[in-house]
PQR file of N, CA, C, O and H, with PARSE charges and radii, in Angstrom:
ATOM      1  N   UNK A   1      60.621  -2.184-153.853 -0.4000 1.5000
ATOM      2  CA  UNK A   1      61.707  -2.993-153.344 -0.0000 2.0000
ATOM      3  C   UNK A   1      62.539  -2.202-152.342  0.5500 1.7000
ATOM      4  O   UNK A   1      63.054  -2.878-151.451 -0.5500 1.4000
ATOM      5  N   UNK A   2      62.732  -1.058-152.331 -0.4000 1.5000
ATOM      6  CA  UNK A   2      63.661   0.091-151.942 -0.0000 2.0000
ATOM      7  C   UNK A   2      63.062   0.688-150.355  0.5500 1.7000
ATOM      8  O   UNK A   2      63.645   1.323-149.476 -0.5500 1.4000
ATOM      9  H   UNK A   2      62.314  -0.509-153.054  0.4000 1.0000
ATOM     10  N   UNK A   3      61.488   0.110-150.460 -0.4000 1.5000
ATOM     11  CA  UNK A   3      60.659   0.518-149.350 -0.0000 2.0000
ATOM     12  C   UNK A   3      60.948  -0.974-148.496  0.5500 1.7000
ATOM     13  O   UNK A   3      60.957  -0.867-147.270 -0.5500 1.4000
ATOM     14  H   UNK A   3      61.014  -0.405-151.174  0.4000 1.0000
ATOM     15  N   UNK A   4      61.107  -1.898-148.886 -0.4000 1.5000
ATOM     16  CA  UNK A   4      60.899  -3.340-148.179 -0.0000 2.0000
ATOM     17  C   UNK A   4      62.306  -3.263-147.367  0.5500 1.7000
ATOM     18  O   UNK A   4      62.437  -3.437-146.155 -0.5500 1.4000
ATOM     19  H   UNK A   4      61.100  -1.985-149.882  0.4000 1.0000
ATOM     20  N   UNK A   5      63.615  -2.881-148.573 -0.4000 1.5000
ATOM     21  CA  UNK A   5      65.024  -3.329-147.718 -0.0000 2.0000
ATOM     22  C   UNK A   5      64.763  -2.031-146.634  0.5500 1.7000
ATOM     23  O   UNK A   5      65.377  -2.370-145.623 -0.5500 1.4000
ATOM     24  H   UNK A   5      63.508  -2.740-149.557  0.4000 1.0000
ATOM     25  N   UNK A   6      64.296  -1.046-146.449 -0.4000 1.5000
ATOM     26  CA  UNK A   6      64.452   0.480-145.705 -0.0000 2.0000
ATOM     27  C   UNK A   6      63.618  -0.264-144.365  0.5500 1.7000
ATOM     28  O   UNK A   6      64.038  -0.062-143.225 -0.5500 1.4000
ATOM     29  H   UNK A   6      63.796  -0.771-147.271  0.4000 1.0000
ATOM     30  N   UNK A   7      62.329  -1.193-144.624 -0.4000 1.5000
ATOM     31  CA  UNK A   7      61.375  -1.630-143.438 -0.0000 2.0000
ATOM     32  C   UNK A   7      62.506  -2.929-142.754  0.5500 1.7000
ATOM     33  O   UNK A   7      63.016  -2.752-141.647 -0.5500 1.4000
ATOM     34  H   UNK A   7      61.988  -1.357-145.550  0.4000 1.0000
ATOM     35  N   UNK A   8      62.764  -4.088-143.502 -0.4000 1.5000
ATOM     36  CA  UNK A   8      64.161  -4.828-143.216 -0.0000 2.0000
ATOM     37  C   UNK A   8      65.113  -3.980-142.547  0.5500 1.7000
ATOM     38  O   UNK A   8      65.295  -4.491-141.442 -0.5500 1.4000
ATOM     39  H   UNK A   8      62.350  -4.231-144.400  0.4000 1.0000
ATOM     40  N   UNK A   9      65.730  -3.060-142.651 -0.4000 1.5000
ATOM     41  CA  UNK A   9      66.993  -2.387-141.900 -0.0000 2.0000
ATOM     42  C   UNK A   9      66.304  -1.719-140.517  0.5500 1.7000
ATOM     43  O   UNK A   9      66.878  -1.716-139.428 -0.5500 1.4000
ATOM     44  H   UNK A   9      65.582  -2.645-143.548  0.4000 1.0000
ATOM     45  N   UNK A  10      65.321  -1.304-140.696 -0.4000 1.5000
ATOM     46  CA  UNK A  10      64.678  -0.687-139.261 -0.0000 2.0000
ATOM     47  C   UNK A  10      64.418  -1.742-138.577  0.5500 1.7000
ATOM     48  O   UNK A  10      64.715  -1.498-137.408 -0.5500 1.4000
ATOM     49  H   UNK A  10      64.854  -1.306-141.580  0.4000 1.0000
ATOM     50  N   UNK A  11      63.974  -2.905-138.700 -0.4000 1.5000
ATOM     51  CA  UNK A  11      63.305  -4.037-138.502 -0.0000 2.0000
ATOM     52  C   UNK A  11      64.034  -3.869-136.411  0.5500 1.7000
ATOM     53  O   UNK A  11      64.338  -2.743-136.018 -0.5500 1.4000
ATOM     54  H   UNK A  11      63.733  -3.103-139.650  0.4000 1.0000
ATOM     55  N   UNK A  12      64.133  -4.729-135.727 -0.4000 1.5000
ATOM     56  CA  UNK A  12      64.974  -4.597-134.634 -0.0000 2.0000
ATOM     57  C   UNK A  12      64.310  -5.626-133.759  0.5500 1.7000
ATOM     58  O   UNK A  12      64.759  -5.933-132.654 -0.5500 1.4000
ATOM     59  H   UNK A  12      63.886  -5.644-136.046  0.4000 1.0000
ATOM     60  N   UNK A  13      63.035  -6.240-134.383 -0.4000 1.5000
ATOM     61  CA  UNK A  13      62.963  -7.336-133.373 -0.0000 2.0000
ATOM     62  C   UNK A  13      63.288  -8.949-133.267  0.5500 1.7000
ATOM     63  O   UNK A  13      62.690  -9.828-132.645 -0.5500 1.4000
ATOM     64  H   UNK A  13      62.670  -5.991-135.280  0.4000 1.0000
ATOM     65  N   UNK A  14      64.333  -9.004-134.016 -0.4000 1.5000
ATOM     66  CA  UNK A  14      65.096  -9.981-133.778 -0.0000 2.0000
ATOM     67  C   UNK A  14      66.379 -10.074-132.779  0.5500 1.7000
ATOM     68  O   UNK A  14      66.994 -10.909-132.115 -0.5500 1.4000
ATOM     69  H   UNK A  14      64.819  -8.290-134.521  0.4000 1.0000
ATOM     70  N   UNK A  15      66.394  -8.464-133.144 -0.4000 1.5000
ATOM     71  CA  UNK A  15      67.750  -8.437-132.091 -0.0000 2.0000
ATOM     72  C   UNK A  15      67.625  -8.318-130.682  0.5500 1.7000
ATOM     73  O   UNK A  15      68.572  -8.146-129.915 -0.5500 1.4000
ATOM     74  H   UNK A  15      65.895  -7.786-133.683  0.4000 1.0000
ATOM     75  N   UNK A  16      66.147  -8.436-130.287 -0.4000 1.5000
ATOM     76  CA  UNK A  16      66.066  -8.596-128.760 -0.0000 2.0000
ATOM     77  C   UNK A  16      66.032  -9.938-128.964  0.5500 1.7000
ATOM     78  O   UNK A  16      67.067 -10.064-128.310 -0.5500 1.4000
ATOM     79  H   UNK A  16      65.378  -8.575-130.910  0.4000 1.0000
ATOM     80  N   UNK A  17      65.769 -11.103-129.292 -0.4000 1.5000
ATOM     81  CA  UNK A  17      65.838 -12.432-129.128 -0.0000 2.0000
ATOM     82  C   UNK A  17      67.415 -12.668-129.308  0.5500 1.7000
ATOM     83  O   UNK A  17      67.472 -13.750-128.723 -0.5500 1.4000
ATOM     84  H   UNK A  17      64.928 -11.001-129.823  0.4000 1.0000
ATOM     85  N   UNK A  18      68.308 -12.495-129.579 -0.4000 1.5000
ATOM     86  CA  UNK A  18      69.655 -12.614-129.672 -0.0000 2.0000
ATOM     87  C   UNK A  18      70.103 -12.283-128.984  0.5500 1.7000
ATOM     88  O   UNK A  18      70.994 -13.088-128.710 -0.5500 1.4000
ATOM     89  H   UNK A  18      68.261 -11.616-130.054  0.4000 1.0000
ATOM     90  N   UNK A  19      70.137 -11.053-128.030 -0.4000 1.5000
ATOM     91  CA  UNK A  19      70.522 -10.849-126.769 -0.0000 2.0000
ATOM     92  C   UNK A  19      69.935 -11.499-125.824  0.5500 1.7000
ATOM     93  O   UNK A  19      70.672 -11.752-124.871 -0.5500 1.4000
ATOM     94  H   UNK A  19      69.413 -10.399-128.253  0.4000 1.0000
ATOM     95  N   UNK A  20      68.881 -11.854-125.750 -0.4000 1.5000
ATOM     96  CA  UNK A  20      68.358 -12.637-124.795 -0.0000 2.0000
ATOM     97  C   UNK A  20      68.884 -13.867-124.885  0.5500 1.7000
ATOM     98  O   UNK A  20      68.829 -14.471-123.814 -0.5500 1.4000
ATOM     99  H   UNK A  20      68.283 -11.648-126.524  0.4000 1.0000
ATOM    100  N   UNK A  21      69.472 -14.580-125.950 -0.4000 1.5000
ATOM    101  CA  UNK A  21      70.246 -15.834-126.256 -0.0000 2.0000
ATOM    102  C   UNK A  21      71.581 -15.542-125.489  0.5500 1.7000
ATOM    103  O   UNK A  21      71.841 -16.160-124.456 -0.5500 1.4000
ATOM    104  H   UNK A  21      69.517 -14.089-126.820  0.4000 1.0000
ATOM    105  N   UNK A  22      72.391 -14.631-125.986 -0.4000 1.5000
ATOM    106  CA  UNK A  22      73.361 -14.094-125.329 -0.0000 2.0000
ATOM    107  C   UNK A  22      73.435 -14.235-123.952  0.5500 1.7000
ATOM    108  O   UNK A  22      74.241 -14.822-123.229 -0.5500 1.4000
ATOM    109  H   UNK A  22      72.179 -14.130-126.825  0.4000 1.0000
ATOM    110  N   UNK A  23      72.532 -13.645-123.752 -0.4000 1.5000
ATOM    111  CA  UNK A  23      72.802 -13.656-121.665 -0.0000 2.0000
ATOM    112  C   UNK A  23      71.919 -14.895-121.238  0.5500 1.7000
ATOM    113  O   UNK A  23      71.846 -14.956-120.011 -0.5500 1.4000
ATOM    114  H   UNK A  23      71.878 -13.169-124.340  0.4000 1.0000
ATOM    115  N   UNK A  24      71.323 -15.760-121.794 -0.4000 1.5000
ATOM    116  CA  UNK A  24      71.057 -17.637-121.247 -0.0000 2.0000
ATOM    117  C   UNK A  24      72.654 -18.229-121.868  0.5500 1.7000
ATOM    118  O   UNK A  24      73.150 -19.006-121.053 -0.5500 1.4000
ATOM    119  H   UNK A  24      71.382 -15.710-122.791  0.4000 1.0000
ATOM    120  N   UNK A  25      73.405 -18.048-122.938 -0.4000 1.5000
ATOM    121  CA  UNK A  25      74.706 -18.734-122.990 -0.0000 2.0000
ATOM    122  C   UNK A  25      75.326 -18.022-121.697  0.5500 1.7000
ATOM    123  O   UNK A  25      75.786 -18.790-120.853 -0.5500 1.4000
ATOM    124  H   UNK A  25      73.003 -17.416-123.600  0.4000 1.0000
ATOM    125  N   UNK A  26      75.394 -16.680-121.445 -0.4000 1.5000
ATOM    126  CA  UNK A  26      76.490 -16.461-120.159 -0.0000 2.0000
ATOM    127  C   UNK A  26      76.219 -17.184-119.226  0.5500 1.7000
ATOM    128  O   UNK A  26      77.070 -17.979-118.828 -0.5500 1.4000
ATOM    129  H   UNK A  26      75.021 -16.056-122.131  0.4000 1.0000
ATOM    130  N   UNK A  27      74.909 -17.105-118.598 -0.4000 1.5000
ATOM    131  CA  UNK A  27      74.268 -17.326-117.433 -0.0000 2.0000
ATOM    132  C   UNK A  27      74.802 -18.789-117.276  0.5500 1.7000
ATOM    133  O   UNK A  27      75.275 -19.241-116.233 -0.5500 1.4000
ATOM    134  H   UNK A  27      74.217 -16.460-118.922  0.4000 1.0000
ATOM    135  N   UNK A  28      74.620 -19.667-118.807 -0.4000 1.5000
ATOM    136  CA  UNK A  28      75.091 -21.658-118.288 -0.0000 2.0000
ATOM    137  C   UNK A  28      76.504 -21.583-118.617  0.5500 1.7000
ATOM    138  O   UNK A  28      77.081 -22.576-118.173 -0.5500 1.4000
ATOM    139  H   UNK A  28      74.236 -19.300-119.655  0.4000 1.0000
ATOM    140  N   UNK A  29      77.251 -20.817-119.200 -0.4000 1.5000
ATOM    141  CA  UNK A  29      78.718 -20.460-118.759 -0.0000 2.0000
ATOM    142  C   UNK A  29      78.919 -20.598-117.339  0.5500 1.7000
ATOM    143  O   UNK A  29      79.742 -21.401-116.900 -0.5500 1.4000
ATOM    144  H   UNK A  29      76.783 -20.010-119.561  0.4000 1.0000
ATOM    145  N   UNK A  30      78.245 -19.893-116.624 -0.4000 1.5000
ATOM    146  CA  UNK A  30      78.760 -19.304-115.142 -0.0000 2.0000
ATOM    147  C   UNK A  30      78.711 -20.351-114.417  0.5500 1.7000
ATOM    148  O   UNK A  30      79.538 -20.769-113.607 -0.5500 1.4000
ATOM    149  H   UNK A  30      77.576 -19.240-116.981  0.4000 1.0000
ATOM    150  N   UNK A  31      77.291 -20.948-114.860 -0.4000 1.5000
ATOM    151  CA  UNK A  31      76.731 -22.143-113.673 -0.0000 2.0000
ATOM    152  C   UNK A  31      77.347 -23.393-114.381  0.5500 1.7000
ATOM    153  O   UNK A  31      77.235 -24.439-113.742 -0.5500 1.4000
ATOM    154  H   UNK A  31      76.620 -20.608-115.518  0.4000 1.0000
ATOM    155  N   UNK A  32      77.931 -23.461-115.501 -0.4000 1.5000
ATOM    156  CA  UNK A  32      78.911 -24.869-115.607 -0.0000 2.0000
ATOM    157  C   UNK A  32      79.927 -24.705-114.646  0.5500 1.7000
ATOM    158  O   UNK A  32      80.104 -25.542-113.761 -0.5500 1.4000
ATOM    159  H   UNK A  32      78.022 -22.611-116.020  0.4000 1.0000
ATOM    160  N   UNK A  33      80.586 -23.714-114.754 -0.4000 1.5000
ATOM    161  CA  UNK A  33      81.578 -23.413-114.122 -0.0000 2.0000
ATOM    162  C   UNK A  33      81.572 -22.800-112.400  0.5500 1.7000
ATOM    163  O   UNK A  33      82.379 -22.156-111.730 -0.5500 1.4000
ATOM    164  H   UNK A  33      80.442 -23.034-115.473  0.4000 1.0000
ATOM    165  N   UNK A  34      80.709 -23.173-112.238 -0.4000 1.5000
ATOM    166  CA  UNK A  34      80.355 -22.980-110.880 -0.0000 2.0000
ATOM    167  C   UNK A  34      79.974 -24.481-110.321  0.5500 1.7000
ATOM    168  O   UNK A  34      80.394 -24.721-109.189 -0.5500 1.4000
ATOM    169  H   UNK A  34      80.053 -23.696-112.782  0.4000 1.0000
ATOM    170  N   UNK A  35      79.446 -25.213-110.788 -0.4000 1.5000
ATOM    171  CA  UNK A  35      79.456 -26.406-110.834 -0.0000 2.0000
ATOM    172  C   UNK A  35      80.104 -27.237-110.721  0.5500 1.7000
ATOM    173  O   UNK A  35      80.005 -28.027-109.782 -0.5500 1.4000
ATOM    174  H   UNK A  35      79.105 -25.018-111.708  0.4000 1.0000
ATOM    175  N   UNK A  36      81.262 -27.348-111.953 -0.4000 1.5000
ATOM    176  CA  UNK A  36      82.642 -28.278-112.149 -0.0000 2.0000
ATOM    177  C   UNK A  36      83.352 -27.811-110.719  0.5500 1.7000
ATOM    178  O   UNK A  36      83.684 -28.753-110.000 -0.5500 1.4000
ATOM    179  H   UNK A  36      81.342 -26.706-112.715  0.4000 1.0000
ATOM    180  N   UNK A  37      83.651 -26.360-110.173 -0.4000 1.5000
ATOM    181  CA  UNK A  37      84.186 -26.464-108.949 -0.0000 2.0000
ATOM    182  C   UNK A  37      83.759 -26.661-107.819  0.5500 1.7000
ATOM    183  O   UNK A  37      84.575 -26.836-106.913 -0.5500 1.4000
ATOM    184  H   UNK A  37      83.382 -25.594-110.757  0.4000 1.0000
ATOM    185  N   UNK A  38      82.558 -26.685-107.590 -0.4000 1.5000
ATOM    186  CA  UNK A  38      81.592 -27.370-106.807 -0.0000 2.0000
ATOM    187  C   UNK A  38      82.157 -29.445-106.605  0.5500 1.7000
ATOM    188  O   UNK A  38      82.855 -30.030-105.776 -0.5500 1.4000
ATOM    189  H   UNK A  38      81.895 -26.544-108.325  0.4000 1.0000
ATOM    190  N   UNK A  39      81.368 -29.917-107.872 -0.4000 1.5000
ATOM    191  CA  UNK A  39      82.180 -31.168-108.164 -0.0000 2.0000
ATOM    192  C   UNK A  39      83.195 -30.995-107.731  0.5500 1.7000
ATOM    193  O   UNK A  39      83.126 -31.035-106.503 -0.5500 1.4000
ATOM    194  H   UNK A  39      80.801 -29.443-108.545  0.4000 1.0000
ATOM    195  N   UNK A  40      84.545 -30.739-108.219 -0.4000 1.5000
ATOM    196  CA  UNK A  40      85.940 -31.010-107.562 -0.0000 2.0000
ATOM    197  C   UNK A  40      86.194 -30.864-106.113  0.5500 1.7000
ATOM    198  O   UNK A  40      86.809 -31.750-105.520 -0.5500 1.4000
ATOM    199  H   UNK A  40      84.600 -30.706-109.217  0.4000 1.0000
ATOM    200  N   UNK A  41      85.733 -29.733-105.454 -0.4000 1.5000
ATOM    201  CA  UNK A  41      85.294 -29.221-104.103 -0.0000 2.0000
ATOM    202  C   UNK A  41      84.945 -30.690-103.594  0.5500 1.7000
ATOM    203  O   UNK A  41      85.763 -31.369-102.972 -0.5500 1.4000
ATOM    204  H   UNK A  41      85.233 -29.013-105.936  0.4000 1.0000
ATOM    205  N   UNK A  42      83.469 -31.186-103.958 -0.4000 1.5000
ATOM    206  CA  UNK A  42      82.998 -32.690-102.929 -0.0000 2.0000
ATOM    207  C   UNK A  42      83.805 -33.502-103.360  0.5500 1.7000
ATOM    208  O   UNK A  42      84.570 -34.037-102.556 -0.5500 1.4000
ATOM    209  H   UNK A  42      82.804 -30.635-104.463  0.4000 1.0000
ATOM    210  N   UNK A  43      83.882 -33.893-105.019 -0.4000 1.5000
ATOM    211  CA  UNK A  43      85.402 -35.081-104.908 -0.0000 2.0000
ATOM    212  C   UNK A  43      86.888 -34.959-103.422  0.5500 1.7000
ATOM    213  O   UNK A  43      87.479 -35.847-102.807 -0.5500 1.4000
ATOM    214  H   UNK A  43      83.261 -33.459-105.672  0.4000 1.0000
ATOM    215  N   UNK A  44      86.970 -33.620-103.372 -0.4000 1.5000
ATOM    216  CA  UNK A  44      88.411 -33.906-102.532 -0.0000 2.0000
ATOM    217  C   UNK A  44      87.203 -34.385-101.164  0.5500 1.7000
ATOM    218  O   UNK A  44      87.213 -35.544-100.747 -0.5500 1.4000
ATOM    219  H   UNK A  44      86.490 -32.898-103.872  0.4000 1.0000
ATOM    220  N   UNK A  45      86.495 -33.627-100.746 -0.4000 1.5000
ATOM    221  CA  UNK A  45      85.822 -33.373 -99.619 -0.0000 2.0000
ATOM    222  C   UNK A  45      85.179 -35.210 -99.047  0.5500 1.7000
ATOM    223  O   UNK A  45      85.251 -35.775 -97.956 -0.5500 1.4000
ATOM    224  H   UNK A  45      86.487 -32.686-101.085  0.4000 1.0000
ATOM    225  N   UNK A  46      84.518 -35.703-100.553 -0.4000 1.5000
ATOM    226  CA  UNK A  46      84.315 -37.381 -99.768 -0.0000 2.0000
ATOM    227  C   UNK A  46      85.717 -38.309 -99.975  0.5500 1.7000
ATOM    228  O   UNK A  46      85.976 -39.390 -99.447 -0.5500 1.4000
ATOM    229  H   UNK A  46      84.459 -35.244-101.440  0.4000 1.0000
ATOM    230  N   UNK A  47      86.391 -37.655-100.759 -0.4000 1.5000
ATOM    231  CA  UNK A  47      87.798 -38.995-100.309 -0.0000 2.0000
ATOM    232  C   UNK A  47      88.696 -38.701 -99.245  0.5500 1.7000
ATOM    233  O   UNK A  47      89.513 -39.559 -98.911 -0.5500 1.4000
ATOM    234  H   UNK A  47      86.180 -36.777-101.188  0.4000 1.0000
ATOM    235  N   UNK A  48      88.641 -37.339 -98.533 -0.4000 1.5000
ATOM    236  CA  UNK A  48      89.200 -37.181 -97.477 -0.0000 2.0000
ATOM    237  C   UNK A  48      88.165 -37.903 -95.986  0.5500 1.7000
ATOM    238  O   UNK A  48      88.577 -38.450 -94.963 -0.5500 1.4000
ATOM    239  H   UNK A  48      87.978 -36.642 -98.804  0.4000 1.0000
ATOM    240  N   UNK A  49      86.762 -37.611 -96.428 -0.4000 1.5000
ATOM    241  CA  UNK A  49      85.877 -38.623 -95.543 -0.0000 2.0000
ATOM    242  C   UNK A  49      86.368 -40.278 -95.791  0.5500 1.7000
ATOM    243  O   UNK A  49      86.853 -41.048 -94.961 -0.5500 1.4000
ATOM    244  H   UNK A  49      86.427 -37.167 -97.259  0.4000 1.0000
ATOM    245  N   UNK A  50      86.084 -40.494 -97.110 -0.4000 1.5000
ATOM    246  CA  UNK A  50      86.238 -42.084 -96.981 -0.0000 2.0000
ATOM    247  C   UNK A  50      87.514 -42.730 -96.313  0.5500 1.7000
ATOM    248  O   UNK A  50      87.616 -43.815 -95.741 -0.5500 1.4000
ATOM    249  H   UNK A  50      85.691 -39.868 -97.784  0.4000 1.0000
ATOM    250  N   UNK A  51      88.833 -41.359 -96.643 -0.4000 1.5000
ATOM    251  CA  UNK A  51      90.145 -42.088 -95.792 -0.0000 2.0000
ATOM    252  C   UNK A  51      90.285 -42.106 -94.706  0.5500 1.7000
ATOM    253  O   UNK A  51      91.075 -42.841 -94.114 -0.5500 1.4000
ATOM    254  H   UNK A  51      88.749 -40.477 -97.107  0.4000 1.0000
ATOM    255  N   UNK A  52      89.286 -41.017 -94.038 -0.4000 1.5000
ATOM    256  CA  UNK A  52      89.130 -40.602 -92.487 -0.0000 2.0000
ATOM    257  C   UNK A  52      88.366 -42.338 -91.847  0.5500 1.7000
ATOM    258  O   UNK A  52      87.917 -42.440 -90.705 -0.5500 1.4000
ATOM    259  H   UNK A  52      88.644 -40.420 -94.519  0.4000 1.0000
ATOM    260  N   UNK A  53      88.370 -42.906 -92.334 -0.4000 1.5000
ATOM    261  CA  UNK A  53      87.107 -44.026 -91.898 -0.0000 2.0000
ATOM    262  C   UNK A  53      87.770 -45.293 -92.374  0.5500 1.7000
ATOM    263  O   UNK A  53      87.429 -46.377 -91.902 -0.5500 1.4000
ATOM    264  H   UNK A  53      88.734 -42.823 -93.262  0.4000 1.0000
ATOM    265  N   UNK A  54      88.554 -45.208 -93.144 -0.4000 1.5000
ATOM    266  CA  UNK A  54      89.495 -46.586 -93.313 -0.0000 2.0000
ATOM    267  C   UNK A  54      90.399 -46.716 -92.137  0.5500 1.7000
ATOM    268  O   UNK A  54      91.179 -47.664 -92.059 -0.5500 1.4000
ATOM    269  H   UNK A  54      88.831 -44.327 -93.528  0.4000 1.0000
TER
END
């Protein structure tokens, strides 16, 4: 039993899949938010067109 928890504690390849989770959550952090101001950016950008044309 004492040999299994010692192979369990060395174990370490889970923790590259968790970091790799880690930096795909940053990465769609960035690009939501690169996005939403993008969006707001063309919102002002076509209602200043559409008033330009009324």
């Amino acid at each position: 039993m004492l040999r299994l928890l010692a192979r369990f504690q060395k174990d370490e390849s889970g923790a590259t899949a968790i970091e790799y989770g880690l930096i795909a959550a940053g990465i769609s952090v960035a690009i939501i938010a690169v996005v939403q101001a993008l969006g707001t950016n063309l919102n002002t950008t076509f209602s200043n067109v559409s008033s330009a044309l009324e």
